[in-house]
Steps between C-alpha positions, in 0.01 A plus 500: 500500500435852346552774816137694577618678796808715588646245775494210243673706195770647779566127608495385130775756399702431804494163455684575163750664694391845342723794648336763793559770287285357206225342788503875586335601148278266507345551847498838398265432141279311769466790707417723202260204383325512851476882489350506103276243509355493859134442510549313145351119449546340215211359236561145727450625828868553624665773626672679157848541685537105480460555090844685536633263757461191251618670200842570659484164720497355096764714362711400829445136423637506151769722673479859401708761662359696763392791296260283273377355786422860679394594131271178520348637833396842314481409136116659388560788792446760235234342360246414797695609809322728743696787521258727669477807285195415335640431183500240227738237356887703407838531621462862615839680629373471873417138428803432372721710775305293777594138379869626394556598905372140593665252242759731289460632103538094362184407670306791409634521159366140431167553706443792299543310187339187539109466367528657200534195310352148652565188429090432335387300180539817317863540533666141632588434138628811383741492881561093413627656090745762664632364825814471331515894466367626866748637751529413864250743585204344263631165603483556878109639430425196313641306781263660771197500286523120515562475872193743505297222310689252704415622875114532392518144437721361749218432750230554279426864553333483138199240585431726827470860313154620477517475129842335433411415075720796364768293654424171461363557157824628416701225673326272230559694195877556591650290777725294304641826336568628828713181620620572197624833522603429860745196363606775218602686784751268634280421794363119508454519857223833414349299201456174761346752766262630210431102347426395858246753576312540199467100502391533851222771476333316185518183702358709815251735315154269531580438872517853641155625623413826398333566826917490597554852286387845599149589473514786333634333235830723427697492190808681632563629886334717689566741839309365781475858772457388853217636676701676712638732239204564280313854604273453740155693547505776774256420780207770529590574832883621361351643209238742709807602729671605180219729386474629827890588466451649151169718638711582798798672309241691294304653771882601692595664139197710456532620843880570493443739185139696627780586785751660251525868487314696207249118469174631344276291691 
């Protein structure tokens, strides 16, 4: 079973007997999770965090270190993580400095390079062709692309998204390749994870009633604001008070200076 909250990753990597130092990092790439994607759902309903949550619960499975697993938990932060200053997609310095003080320079040094390059129909071949040739780096991204693909599978995120066909669509054209690439890897547990969902969701994909996905029909996530933070219209009574206030001052100000000496009234 593929983690979706906090409590069943923590009990998953304890289980493997993973040291308190390394469940440290992790819980603290959960926290930063929480903190940069609060208010986030994903395209199937969910709350976005457990996204994170299942990529690393899949990178612990095939047993990755704790670092790919925290890396796991934050891999697309600098690409749709809400960072709160209003600006787009990028590693900036203060981006950067902020996930470096939670999870260390390894972490953000992967984070910061993972998306550039996807695993898609337009480039499986060419990463299939030179596998051979990538360092530990490339081959650790490859690695947590899949279990990307993997966790949107695992309990059939991709038949509940309110359009799910860029995925699915794609899981046609090129899922063998990617049990392919994952096997390439060295990982037959991965490729098995990826053969066993991908057989699943076709089997699964007439059965799922749309009127299960989110009505407005999202491609990617979205931010849901609760009511209680969005602005809220004055009511007339507090607004009349503040005029009064404003009038108030004006009237004390004109007065104060008809008082001062050498005032040409």
């Amino acid at each position: 079973m593929i983690a979706q909250t906090n409590l069943q990753l923590y009990n998953q990597l304890r289980e493997r007997g993973m040291a308190l130092d390394d469940l440290a990092l992790v819980h603290r790439a959960y926290e930063l999770n929480t903190r940069l994607y609060s208010g986030y759902f994903d395209s199937c309903g969910r709350p976005f965090v457990s996204h994170g949550v299942g990529v690393a619960s899949v990178l612990a499975e095939i047993g990755q270190p704790a670092e790919i697993v925290a890396f796991g938990l934050l891999h697309n932060v600098y690409r749709n993580g809400n960072f709160g200053d209003g600006r787009g997609p990028g590693a900036t310095p203060k981006r950067r400095r902020l996930v470096r003080e939670a999870v260390g320079d390894h972490v953000d040094s992967l984070a910061e390079r993972f998306g550039r390059r996807r695993v898609s129909r337009h480039t499986i071949d060419d990463m299939l062709a030179n596998l051979p040739e990538c360092d530990e780096t490339e081959r650790i991204m490859l690695l947590v692309d899949l279990a990307d693909r993997i966790e949107k599978h695992a309990d059939l995120a991709v038949l509940y998204y309110g359009q799910g066909d860029w995925i699915t669509g794609e899981t046609e054209h090129i899922g063998s390749k990617m049990v392919e690439l994952a096997n390439a890897l060295g990982e037959p547990k991965l490729a098995a994870m990826l053969s066993d969902g991908f057989e699943r969701a076709a089997a699964e994909a007439r059965s799922v009633p749309p009127e299960l996905r989110p009505t407005d029909g999202r491609r990617q996530s979205t931010l849901v604001v609760p009511r209680s933070c969005r602005p809220r219209l004055r009511p007339r009574a507090v607004i009349r008070h503040a005029m009064w206030r404003v009038r108030a001052r004006t009237r004390i100000r004109q007065r104060l200076r008809a008082l001062r000496p050498g005032h040409a009234g």
